[in-house]
Structures are given as structure tokens and as C-alpha cells.
N, C-alpha and C positions, 0 to 999 in steps of 0.2 A: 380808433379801436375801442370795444367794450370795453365800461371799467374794470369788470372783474379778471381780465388779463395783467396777473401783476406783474405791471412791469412799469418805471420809472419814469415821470412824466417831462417833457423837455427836457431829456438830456441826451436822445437818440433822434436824429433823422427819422430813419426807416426802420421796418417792422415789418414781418413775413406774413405775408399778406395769404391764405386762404384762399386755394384753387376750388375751380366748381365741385360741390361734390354733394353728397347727401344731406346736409345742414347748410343752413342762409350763412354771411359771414358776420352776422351782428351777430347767431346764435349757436358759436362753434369755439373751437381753441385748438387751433394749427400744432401735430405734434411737435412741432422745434417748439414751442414755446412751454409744452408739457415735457419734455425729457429738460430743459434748461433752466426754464424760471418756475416751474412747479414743484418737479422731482426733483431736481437739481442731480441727475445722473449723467450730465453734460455740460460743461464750464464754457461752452460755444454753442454757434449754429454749427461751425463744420465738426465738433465732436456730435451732436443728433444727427447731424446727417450722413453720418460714420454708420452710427449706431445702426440709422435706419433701413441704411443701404446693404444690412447685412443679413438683413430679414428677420430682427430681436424681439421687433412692436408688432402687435396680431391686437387688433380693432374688430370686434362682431366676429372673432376665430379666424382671422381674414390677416394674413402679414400685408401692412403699410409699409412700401419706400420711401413715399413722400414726404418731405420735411413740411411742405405746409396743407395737409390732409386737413380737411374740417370736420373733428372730432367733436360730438354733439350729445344734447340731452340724451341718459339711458346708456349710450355708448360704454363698451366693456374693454378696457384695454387690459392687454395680459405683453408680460416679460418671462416667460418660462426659463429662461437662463438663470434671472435671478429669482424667482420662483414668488413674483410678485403681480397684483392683478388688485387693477381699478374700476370705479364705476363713475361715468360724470352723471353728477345729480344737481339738481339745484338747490341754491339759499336766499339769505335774505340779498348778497351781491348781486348772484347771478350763477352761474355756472362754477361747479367746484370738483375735482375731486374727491372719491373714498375709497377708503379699502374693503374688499369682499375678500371671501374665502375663496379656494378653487370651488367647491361647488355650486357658488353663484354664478360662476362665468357663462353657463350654459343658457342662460336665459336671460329676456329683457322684453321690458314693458314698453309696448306702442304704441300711440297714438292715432285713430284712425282720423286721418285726415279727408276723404274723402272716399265712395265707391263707385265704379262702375257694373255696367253686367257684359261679361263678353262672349266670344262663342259657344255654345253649346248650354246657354241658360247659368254661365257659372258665376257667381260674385267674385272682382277683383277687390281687395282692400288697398288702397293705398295709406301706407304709415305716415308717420313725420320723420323717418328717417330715409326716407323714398324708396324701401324696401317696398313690395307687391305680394301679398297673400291669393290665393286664390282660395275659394269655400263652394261647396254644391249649393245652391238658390234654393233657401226651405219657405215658402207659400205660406201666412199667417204663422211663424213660427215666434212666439214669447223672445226668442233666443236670437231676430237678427239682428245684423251688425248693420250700426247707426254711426254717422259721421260724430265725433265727439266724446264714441266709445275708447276703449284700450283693449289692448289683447295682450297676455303675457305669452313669448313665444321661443320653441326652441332655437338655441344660433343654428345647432347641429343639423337638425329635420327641418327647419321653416314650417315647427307646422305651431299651431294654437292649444296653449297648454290649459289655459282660461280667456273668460271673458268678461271687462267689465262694463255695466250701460251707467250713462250717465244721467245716473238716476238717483230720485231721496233714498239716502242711506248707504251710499259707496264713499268709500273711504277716496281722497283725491290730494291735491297740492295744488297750490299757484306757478304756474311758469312765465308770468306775465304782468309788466303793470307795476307799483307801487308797492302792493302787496306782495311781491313774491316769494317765494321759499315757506310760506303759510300753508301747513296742512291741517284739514280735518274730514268729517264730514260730512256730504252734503246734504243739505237741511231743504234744501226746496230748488228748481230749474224751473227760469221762468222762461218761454220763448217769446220773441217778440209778435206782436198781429200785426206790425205796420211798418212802414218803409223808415220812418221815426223815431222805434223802437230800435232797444239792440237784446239780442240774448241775454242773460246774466243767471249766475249759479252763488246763491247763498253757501258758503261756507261755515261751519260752525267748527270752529278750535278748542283750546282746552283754554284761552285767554277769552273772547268774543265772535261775534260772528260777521264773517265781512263778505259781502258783497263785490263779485267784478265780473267782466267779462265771459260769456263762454268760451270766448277761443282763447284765452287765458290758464282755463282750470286742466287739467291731466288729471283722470281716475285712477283707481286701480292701487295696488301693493305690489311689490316682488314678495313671494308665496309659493 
């Protein structure tokens, strides 16, 4: 299991293992594990899965039954019973959560992970939450969407509230790597020319400036 699942090392067999879903299982945290050993609003798996089966947990405004849902980076979990609402972000661990206000809930930052173009000339986005945007195809436009970008978007409409490119001078964080939970920003992208090479995005923080990966860095603010 990830280390930032905290949970006690050799002294349990098993662990609720993360059904397929919108997040990898190295890059998620199963809600039985977030109502018990996070929140600690269940002294069990079968109190979360009480909880869950009563329809309490609402994930991207969306009620979750499932005790092992792969709950993932950006992810908004809300308990409107107890009038409580999170957001998983990243640290220097790995995945954590925090607390937002109600008027955060409504939006979250995504990662475009790839595009396609489908019928009718349209651009689909695919997120990193496997969520699907669709956008009209704009021809030489400053403004399109590039693999590497973010979109902040509504839960409610699914539609694009901003857009960020990953470019000198967008504010970003590490989600990947050594460096992780490092934000600043970004001071230079260099792409690779050769099979050899790899992407990489200079970071500049308010410590130094570090270097890693493209597919490592996430742009963008909630804003």
C-alpha cells in the first residue's frame, strides 16, 4: 500500500484494496480508509461501510456506496449530515486531506491528460480523473487546450471555469517524484527533441528552484 495511508505497518494481514475507478491504486485512498483512519468518524470497516451504504459520502457531488472507491488527487468529498467537506491535495507524503469551505465544493482542478477530436470537429479533454470535457475546435487559437494543461471546472455544469497552459509564469505544484508537495512558479519548460531526452519543468519556490518531470508538475490554483 502507499505510505501515506496511515495505517500501521505489520500488524494487519489485509487492507481494502481499491476497486477500478477514476484514480490508479498507488494514487487513491479507498473511502473505508478515509472515514476510519483519517477522519476517524468510524471505529471499523463495517461502521464506513454503514456510513456509506446510507448514501452520507458525496465524492465530485456524486454519493459513493463503495467502502473501497479510489478517492484521488483534487477529489472534493463532502458529509452534508455533518456539514463537513474535504479536499485531497497533495504534500510532501503524498496524498492528504483538507478542509474547504462550502463554497469550494463546487469546483476542482484537472489535469489534462490527453485529447482527442471527435465527431463533429469537437475536442474531447480527457482529465486525470477520467472525467471527459468536450470544447468546440478553435483553428490557431492562443487559448487551446494542450496535454499538460489544467482546467478548473464546475462539479455542477461540467463546464471550464479557467484555463491553465503550462507555461513560464503559471503558478504549479509537484505531484510526483522526490520532490513532491513543492509548489511554485514555473520558471522555464523544456521539451525534449529526442528519444533520449525527457520533458522537464523548472520550478521556482520561495526556498530554490527544482527541476523534475513534466508529467510530475500539475498547474494551475483553485480561484
Amino acid at each position: 500500500m502507499p505510505k501515506y495511508w496511515p495505517l500501521p505497518r505489520k500488524e494487519k494481514v489485509f487492507v481494502a484494496r481499491p476497486v477500478p475507478g477514476p484514480h490508479s491504486k498507488d494514487r487513491c485512498i479507498p473511502l473505508q480508509i478515509i472515514l476510519r483512519d483519517i477522519l476517524h468518524y468510524a471505529a471499523s470497516a463495517k461502521e464506513a461501510k454503514q456510513i456509506l451504504s446510507k448514501g452520507k459520502i458525496l465524492v465530485d457531488k456524486k454519493v459513493r456506496k463503495d467502502s473501497k472507491f479510489p478517492a484521488g488527487l483534487m477529489d472534493v468529498i463532502e458529509i452534508p449530515e455533518m456539514n463537513k467537506n474535504f479536499r485531497i491535495v497533495v504534500n510532501k507524503r503524498g496524498l492528504a486531506l483538507e478542509k474547504i469551505e462550502d463554497s469550494e465544493t463546487g469546483k476542482k482542478l484537472c489535469r489534462i491528460q490527453d485529447k482527442t477530436i471527435v465527431k463533429g470537429g469537437i475536442t474531447q479533454l480527457n482529465l486525470h480523473d477520467g472525467r471527459n470535457v468536450l470544447q468546440p475546435t478553435k483553428k490557431e487559437s492562443k487559448e487551446d487546450f494542450m496535454v499538460g494543461d489544467s482546467v478548473l471546472i464546475s462539479l455542477t455544469e461540467q463546464k471550464i471555469l479557467k484555463h491553465y497552459k503550462l507555461a513560464k509564469g503559471t503558478p504549479a505544484f509537484i505531484v510526483g517524484g522526490k520532490n513532491i508537495g513543492a509548489s511554485g512558479i514555473i520558471k522555464d519548460v523544456r521539451i525534449k527533441k529526442s528519444m533520449l531526452e525527457k520533458s522537464t519543468v523548472m520550478l521556482k519556490t520561495k526556498e530554490k528552484e527544482i527541476e523534475t518531470l513534466r508529467k510530475c508538475v500539475m498547474v494551475g490554483e483553485l480561484q
